[in-house]
C-alpha positions as CSV (number, residue, x, y, z in Angstrom):
1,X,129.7,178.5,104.1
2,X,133.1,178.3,103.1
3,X,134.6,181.8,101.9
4,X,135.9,180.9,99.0
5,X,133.0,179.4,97.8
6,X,130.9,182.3,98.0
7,X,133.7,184.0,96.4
8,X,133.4,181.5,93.6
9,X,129.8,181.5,93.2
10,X,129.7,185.5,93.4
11,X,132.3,185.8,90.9
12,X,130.6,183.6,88.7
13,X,127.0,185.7,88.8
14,X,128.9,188.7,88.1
15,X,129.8,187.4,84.8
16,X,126.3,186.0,83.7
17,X,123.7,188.0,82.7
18,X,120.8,188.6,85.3
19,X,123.5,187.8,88.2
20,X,122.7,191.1,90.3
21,X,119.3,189.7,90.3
22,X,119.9,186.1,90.9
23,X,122.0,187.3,93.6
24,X,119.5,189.6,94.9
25,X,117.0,186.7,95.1
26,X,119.5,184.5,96.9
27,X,120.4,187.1,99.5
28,X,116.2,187.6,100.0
29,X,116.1,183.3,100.0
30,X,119.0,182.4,102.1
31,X,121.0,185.8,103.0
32,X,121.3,188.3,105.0
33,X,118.1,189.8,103.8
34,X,116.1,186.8,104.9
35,X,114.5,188.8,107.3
36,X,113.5,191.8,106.1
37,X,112.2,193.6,109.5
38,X,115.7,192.5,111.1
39,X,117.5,193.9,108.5
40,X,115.9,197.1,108.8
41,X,116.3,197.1,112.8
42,X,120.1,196.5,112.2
43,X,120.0,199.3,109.8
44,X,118.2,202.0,112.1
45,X,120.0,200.8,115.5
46,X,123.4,200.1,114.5
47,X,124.3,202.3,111.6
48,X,121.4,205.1,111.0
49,X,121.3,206.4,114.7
50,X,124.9,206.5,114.9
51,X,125.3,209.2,112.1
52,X,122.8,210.7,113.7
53,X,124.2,211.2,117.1
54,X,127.7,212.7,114.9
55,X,125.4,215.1,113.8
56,X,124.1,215.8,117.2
57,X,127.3,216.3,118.4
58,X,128.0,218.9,115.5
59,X,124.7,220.6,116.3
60,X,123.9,219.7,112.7
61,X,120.1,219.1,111.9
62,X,118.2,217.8,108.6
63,X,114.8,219.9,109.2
64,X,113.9,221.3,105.7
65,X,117.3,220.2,104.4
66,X,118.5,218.6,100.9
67,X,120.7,215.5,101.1
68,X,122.6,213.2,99.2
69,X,122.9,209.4,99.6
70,X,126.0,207.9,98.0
71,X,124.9,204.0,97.5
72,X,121.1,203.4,97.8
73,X,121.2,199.8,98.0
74,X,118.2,197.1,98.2
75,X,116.0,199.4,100.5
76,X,116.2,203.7,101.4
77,X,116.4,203.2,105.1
78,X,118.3,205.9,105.8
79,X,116.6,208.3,103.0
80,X,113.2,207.4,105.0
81,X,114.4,207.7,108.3
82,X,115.3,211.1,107.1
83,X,112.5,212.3,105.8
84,X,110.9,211.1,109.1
85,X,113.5,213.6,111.0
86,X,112.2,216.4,108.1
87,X,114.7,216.3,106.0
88,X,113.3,218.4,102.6
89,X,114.8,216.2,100.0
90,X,117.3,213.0,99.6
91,X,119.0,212.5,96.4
92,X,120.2,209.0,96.0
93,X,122.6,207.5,93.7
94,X,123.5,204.0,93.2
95,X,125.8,201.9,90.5
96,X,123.8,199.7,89.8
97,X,119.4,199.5,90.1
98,X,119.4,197.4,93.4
99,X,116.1,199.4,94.8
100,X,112.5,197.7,94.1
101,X,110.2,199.9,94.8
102,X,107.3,197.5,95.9
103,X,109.3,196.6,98.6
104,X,109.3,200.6,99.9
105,X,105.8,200.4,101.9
106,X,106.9,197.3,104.0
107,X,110.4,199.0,104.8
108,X,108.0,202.1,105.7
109,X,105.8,200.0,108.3
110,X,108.8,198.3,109.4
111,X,110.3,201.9,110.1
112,X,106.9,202.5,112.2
113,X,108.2,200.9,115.7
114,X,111.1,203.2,115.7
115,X,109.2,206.5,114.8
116,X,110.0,207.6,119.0
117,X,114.2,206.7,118.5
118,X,113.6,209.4,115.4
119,X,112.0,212.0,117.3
120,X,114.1,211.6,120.3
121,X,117.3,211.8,117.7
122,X,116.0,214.5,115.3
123,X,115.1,216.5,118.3
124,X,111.2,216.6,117.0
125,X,108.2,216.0,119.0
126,X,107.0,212.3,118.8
127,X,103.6,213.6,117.1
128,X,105.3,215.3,114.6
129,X,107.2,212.5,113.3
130,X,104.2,209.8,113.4
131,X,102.1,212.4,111.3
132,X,105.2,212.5,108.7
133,X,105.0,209.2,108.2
134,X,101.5,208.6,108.6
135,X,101.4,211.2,105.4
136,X,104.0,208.8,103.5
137,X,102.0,205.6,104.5
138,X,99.0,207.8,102.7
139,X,101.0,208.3,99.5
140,X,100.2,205.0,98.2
141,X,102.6,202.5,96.2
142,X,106.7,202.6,96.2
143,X,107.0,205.4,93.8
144,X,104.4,207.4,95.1
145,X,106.0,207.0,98.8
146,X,110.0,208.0,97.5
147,X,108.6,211.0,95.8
148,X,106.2,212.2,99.8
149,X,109.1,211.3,101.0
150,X,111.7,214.2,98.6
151,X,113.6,210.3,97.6
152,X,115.0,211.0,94.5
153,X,116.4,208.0,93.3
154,X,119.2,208.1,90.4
155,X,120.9,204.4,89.3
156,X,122.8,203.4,87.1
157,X,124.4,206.7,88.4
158,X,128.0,207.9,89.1
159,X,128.3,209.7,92.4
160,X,131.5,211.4,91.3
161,X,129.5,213.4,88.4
162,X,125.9,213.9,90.0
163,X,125.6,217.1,87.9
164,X,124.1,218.6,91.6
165,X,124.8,222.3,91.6
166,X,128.1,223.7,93.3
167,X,126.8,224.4,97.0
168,X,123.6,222.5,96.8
169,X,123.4,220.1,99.6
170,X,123.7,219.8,103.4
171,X,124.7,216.9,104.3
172,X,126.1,214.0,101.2
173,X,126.0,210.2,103.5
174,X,127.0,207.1,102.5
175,X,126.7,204.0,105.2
176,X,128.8,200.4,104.3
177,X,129.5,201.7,101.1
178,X,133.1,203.1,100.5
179,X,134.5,200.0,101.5
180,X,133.5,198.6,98.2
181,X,134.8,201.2,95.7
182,X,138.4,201.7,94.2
183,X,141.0,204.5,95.6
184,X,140.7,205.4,92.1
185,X,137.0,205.9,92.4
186,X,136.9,207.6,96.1
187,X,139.1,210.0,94.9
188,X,136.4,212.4,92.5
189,X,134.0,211.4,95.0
190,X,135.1,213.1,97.5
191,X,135.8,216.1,95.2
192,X,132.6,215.9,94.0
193,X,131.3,215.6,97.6
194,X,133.0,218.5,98.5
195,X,131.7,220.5,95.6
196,X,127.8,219.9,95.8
197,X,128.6,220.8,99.8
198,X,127.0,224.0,101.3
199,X,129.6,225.7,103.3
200,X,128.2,224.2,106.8
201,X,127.6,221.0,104.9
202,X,128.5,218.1,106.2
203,X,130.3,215.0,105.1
204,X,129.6,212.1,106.7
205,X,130.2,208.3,106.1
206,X,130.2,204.7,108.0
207,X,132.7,202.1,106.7
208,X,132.7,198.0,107.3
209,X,136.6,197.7,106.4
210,X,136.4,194.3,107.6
211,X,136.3,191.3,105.5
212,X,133.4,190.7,104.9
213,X,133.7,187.4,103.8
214,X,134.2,186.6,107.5
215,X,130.0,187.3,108.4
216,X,129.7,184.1,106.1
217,X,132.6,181.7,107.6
218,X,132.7,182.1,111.0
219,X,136.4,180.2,110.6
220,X,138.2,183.7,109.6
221,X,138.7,186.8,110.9
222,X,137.7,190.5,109.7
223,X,141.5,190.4,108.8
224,X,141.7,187.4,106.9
225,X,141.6,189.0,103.7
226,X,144.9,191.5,104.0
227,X,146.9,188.4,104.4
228,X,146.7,188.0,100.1
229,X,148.6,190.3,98.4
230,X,146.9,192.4,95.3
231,X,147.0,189.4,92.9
232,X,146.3,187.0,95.2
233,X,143.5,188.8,96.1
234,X,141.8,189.3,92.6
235,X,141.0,186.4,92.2
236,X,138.6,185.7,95.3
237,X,137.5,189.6,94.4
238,X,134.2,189.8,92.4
239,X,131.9,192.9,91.2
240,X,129.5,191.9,93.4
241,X,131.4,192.2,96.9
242,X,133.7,193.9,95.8
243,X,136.5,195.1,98.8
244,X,138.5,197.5,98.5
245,X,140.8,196.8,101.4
246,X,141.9,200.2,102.4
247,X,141.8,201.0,106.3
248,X,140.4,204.1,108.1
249,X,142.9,206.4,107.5
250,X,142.7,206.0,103.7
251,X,139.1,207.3,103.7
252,X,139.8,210.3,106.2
253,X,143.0,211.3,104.4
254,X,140.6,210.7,100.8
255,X,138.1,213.5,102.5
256,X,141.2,215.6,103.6
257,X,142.9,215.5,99.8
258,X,139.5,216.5,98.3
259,X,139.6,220.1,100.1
260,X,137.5,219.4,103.4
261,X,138.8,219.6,107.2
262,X,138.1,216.4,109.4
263,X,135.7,216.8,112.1
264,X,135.2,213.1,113.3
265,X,136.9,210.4,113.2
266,X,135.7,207.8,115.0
267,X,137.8,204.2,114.7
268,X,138.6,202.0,117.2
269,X,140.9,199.1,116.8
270,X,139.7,195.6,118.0
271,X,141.4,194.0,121.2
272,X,141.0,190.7,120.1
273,X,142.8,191.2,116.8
274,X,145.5,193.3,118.9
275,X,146.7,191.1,121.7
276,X,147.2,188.4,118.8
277,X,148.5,191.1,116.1
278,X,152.2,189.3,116.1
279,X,150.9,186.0,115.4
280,X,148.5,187.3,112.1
281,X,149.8,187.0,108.6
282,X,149.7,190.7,106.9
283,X,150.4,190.7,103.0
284,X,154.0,193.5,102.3
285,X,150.9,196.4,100.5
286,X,150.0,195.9,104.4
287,X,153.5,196.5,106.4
288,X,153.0,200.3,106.0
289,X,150.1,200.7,108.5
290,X,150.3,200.6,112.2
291,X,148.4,197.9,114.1
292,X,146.0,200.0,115.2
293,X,145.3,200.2,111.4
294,X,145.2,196.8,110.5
295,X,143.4,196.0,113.3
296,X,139.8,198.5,112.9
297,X,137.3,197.2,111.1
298,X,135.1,200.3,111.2
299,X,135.0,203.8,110.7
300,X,133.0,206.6,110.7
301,X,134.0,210.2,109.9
302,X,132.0,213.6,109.2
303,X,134.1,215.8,107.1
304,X,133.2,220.0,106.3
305,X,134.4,222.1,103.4
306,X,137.9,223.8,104.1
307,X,137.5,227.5,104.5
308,X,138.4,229.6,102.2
309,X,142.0,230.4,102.4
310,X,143.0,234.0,103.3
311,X,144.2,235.9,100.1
């Protein structure tokens, strides 16, 4: 499908009423959500294990611990899978009420062929975690599953006023979701982040800053869309894909300006975007960055609360 008419027809459900379901029904008919068990193998392999192997490597673990999701989205993957590991509690806020929760027991018995990958990650033994979920597959319906499983699901809800107690969480996660907020909105949510964090909490987030127009027209690249300037841009933008267009180091130095030190950073930029970088078109908002910049279209970071300065 040509981007822009995506772009069209997204902007144009964003304006109707019922669009976010229209559009939910589309991506479940014809979308990326066509294939439900995929999706959720995606989810595990390529985004949930990967936070969890930067929590390895900060010798951080879930068991018995509170969380907080920032952006639930269409299924709790990631609050499952951490129950699974023994987490004690998820909170989980979205914008908008994406989650259905009849569709939580099939993501449950989806999650069932990957119960060793979570006890190999979580450091638990495989037993352990197949009698966790075992117990949430013996909960009953959606509801009944989230609540077995500590998921406390919050939308409409604004992630940069949870009204979470200073100090109150572990670990706050978000995975594919900054990418489609405003700087003027990741601002107090990093604040906020850093606020419900315990001291040896953790921030930790995943971020597609590639176009993501480009996983529907194979004809651009995950750059194509920092050739339009701002106004050019709005008017292929739409509320439901919205992109922010920042790059990597806007969401580290977002985490760093809210009071927390950088642990992680992982971004790399990609080759085949770099041996051409000369011969792609770059709006001016785009001349400040380096290549390397403008060239990553990922990033993961884990972020702490700064210590206490010394009075």
């Amino acid at each position: 499908m040509d981007w822009r008419v995506k772009g069209v027809l997204q902007g144009l459900l964003s304006r109707v009423p019922g669009g976010t379901v229209l559009n939910d029904a589309l991506q479940r008919a014809a979308g990326g959500r066509r294939d439900e068990g995929a999706h959720i193998d995606l989810k595990f392999k390529a985004d949930w294990l990967v936070q969890v192997e930067v929590l390895n490597r900060l010798g951080f673990r879930v068991q018995g611990r509170d969380l907080l999701e920032i952006g639930t989205g269409w299924l709790p993957v990631f609050p499952l899978c951490f129950a699974l590991a023994g987490a004690r509690r998820c909170h989980t806020f979205d914008l908008n009420r994406h989650l259905n929760p009849a569709a939580v027991p099939g993501a449950l018995r989806e999650l069932e062929r990957h119960l060793p990958a979570i006890a190999q990650a979580c450091g638990d033994a495989e037993a352990t975690v197949r009698g966790r979920w075992q117990g949430l597959v013996a909960a009953g319906d959606g509801d009944a599953i989230l609540r077995a499983a500590g998921v406390e699901y919050r939308a409409p809800a604004d992630a940069t006023t949870t009204g979470l107690k200073d100090a109150s969480v572990a670990l706050v996660f978000s995975n594919s979701v900054l990418e489609h907020v405003t700087l003027e909105v990741l601002a107090p949510m990093m604040r906020e982040s850093c606020r419900v964090l315990q001291p040896d909490g953790l921030s930790l987030h995943s971020v597609n800053c590639g176009d993501h127009y480009a996983y529907f027209d194979r004809s651009i690249t995950q750059v194509h869309y920092l050739r339009f300037t701002d106004s050019q841009w709005r008017k292929w933008n739409n509320d439901l894909l919205y992109q922010n267009r920042l790059r990597p180091v806007d969401f580290v130095d977002a985490a760093r300006s809210a009071g927390m030190d950088v642990l992680i950073d992982m971004h790399v930029p990609r080759a085949e975007l770099m041996a051409r970088f000369d011969q792609i078109p770059f709006a001016p908002e785009f001349q400040r960055y380096p290549p390397e910049q403008l060239c990553c279209t990922s990033v993961t970071f884990a972020a702490r609360p700064a210590a206490a300065a010394p009075t």
